[in-house]
C-alpha positions as CSV (number, residue, x, y, z in Angstrom):
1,X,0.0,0.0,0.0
2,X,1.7,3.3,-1.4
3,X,2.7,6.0,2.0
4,X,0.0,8.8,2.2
5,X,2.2,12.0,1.9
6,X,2.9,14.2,4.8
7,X,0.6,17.5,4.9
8,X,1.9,21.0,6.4
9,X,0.2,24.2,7.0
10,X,0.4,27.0,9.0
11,X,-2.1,29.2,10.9
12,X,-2.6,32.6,12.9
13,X,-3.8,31.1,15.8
14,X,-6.5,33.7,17.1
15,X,-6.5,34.8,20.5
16,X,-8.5,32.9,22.7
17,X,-8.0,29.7,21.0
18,X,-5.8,26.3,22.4
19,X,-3.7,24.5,20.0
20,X,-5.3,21.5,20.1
21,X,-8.4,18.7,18.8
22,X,-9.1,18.0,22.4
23,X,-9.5,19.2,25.5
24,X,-11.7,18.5,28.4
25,X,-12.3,22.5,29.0
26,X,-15.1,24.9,27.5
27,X,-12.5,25.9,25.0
28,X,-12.3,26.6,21.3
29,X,-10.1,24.3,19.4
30,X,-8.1,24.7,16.3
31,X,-11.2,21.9,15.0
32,X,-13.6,24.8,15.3
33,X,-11.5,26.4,12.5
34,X,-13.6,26.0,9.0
35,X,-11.2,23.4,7.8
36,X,-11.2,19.9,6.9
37,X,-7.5,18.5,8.2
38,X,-6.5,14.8,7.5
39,X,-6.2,12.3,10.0
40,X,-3.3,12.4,12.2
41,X,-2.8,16.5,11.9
42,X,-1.2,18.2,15.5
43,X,0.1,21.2,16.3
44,X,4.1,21.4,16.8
45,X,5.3,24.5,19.2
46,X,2.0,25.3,21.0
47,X,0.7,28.8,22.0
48,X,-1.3,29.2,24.8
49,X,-4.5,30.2,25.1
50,X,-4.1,33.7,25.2
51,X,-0.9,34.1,22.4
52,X,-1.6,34.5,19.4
53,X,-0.3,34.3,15.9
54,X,2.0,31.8,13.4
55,X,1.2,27.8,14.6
56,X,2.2,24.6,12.7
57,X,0.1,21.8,11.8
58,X,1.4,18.8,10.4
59,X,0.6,15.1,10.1
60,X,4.8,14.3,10.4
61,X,5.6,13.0,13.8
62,X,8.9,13.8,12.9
63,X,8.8,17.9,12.9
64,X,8.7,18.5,16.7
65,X,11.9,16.4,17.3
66,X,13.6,17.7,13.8
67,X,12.6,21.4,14.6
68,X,12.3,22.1,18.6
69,X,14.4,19.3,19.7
70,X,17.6,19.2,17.1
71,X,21.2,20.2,18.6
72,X,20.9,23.7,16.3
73,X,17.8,25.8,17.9
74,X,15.7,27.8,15.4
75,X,15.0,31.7,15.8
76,X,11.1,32.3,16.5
77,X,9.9,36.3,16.4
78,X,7.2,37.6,18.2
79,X,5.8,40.8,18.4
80,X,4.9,41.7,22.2
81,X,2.5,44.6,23.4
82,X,3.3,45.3,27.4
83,X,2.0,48.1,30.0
84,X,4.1,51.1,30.1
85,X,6.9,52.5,28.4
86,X,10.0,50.4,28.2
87,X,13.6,51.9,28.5
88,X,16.5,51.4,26.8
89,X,18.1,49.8,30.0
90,X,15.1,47.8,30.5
91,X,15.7,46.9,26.6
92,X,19.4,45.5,27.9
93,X,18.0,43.7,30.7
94,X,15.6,41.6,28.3
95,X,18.4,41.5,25.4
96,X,20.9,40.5,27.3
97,X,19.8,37.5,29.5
98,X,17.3,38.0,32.4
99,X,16.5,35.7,35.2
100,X,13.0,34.0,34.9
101,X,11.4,31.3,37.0
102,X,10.8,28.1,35.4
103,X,9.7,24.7,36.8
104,X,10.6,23.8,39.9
105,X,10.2,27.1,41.0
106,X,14.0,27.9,40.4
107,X,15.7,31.0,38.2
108,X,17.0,30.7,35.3
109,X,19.2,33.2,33.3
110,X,17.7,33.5,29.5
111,X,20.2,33.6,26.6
112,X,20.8,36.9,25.2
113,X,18.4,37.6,22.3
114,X,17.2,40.7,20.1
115,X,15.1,43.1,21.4
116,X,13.4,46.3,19.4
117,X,11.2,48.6,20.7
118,X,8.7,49.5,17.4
119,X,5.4,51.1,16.3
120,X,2.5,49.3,17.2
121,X,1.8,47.8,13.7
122,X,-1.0,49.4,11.1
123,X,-4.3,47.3,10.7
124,X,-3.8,44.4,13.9
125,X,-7.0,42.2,14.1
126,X,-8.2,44.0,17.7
127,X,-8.9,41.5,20.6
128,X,-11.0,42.1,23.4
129,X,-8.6,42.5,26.2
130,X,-6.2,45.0,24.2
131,X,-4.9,48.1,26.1
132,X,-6.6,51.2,24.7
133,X,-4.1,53.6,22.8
134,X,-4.3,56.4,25.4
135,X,-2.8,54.4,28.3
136,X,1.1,54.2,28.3
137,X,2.2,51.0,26.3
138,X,5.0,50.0,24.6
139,X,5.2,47.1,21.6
140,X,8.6,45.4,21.1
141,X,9.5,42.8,18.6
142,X,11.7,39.9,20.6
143,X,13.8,37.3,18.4
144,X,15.2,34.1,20.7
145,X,15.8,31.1,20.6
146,X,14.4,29.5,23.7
147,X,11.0,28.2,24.2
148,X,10.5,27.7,28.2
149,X,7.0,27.5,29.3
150,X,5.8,31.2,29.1
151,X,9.3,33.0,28.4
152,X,8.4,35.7,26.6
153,X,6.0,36.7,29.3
154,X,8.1,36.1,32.0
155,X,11.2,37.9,30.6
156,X,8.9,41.1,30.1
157,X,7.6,40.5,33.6
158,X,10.8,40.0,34.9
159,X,11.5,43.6,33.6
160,X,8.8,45.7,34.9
161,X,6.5,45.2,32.4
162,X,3.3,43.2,32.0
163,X,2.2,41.2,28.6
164,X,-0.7,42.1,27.1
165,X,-0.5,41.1,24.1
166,X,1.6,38.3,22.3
167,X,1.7,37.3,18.8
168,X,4.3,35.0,17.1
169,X,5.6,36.5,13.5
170,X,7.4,33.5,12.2
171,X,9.8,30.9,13.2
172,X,13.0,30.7,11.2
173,X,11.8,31.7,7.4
174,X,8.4,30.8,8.0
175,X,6.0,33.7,8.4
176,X,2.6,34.6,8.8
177,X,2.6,36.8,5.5
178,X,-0.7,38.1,5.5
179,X,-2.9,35.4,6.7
180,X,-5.7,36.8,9.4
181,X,-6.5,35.4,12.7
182,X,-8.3,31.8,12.0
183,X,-6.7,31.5,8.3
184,X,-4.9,28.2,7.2
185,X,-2.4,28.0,4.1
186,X,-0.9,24.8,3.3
187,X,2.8,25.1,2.7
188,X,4.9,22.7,0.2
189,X,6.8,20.0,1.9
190,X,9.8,21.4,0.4
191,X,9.4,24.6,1.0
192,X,8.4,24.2,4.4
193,X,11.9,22.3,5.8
194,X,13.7,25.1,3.4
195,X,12.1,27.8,5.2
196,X,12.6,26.0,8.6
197,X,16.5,25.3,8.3
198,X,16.0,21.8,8.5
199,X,18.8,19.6,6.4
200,X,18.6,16.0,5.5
201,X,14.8,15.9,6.6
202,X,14.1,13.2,4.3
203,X,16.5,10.7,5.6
C-alpha cells in the first residue's frame, strides 16, 4: 500500500484559541476552525491560550523532534504589546539575559536575544482585552531562541512590564505573510523544511 504524503500548514492562531483537537475545557479548538484536516494532523510548538499568531500543523511526527528538539535551535519572532513604556536599560536587561522562574520554582538566566522597541503595527486584528491607545504602552518585537514555558511573558515580567498582548511572527523563514487570525495555508513539503533550516529531513 503506497505511503500517504505528509501534509503542512500553518495558521494565525487567534486569541483565545488552544492549539489543540481535544480538550476536556469549554475551550475553542483549532477543529472549530472551518477546515477539513486529514487524519493524524497536530500542532508542533503550542501557543497558549491567550498568544496568538504563526502555529504549525502537520501530520509528520517527525517535525517536533527535527525542529524544537535538534542540537541547532531555530529563531522564533514575536511581536509583544506590554503596560508602560520600556527603557533602553530595561531593553538591555531583556536582550541580554534576564532571570526568569521556570519549573521547579527555580531561576534561570535566558540567553541573550534581540530586542526592538517599534510602532505598534498598522491594521492588527483588535482582541478584546487590548490596552486602549491612550494608556502608556510599549510594543517590542523579541527574536530568541528559547521556548521555556511562558518565556516571553516572563522575561517582560521580569523587567517591569506586564504582557498584554503576544503574537508569534514567524519561526525561522516561515512567516505569517498576510494570513488573518483563523486562516490556514498549506505550505509545500519542500518549502516548508527550506524555510525551517531543517537539512537531511528526508533521511
Amino acid at each position: 500500500m503506497p505511503k500517504t504524503p505528509h501534509r503542512y500548514y500553518i495558521i494565525n492562531k487567534p486569541y483565545k484559541m488552544v492549539s489543540q483537537f481535544i480538550s476536556p475545557d469549554n475551550v475553542r479548538l483549532l477543529g472549530d476552525l472551518n477546515f477539513e484536516f486529514p487524519e493524524g494532523t497536530h500542532a508542533i510548538g503550542r501557543l497558549d491560550n491567550h498568544s496568538e499568531g504563526l502555529l504549525i500543523l502537520t501530520t509528520n511526527k517527525k517535525v517536533t523532534k527535527l525542529l524544537f528538539q535538534g542540537e541547532i535551535p531555530h529563531e522564533r519572532t514575536y511581536l509583544v504589546q506590554v503596560k508602560g513604556i520600556v527603557s533602553e536599560a530595561e531593553l538591555e536587561k531583556i536582550s541580554t539575559g534576564i532571570p526568569i522562574f521556570i519549573k521547579g520554582s527555580v531561576f534561570y538566566t535566558t540567553e541573550p536575544c534581540t530586542v526592538q522597541s517599534v510602532e505598534k503595527p498598522v491594521n492588527l486584528f483588535p482582541i478584546e482585552k487590548e490596552i486602549l491607545d491612550w494608556l502608556p504602552n510599549s510594543w517590542l518585537t523579541i527574536t530568541m531562541k528559547e521556548g521555556k514555558f511562558h518565556q516571553v511573558r516572563k522575561m517582560v515580567l521580569a523587567a517591569g512590564h506586564k504582557c498584554i498582548r503576544l503574537i508569534r511572527l514567524s519561526i525561522e523563514d516561515l512567516t505569517l505573510d498576510n494570513l488573518q487570525p483563523g486562516e490556514i495555508k498549506e505550505i509545500e513539503e519542500n518549502h516548508f523544511f527550506e524555510s525551517l533550516k531543517i537539512r537531511n529531513w528526508n533521511k
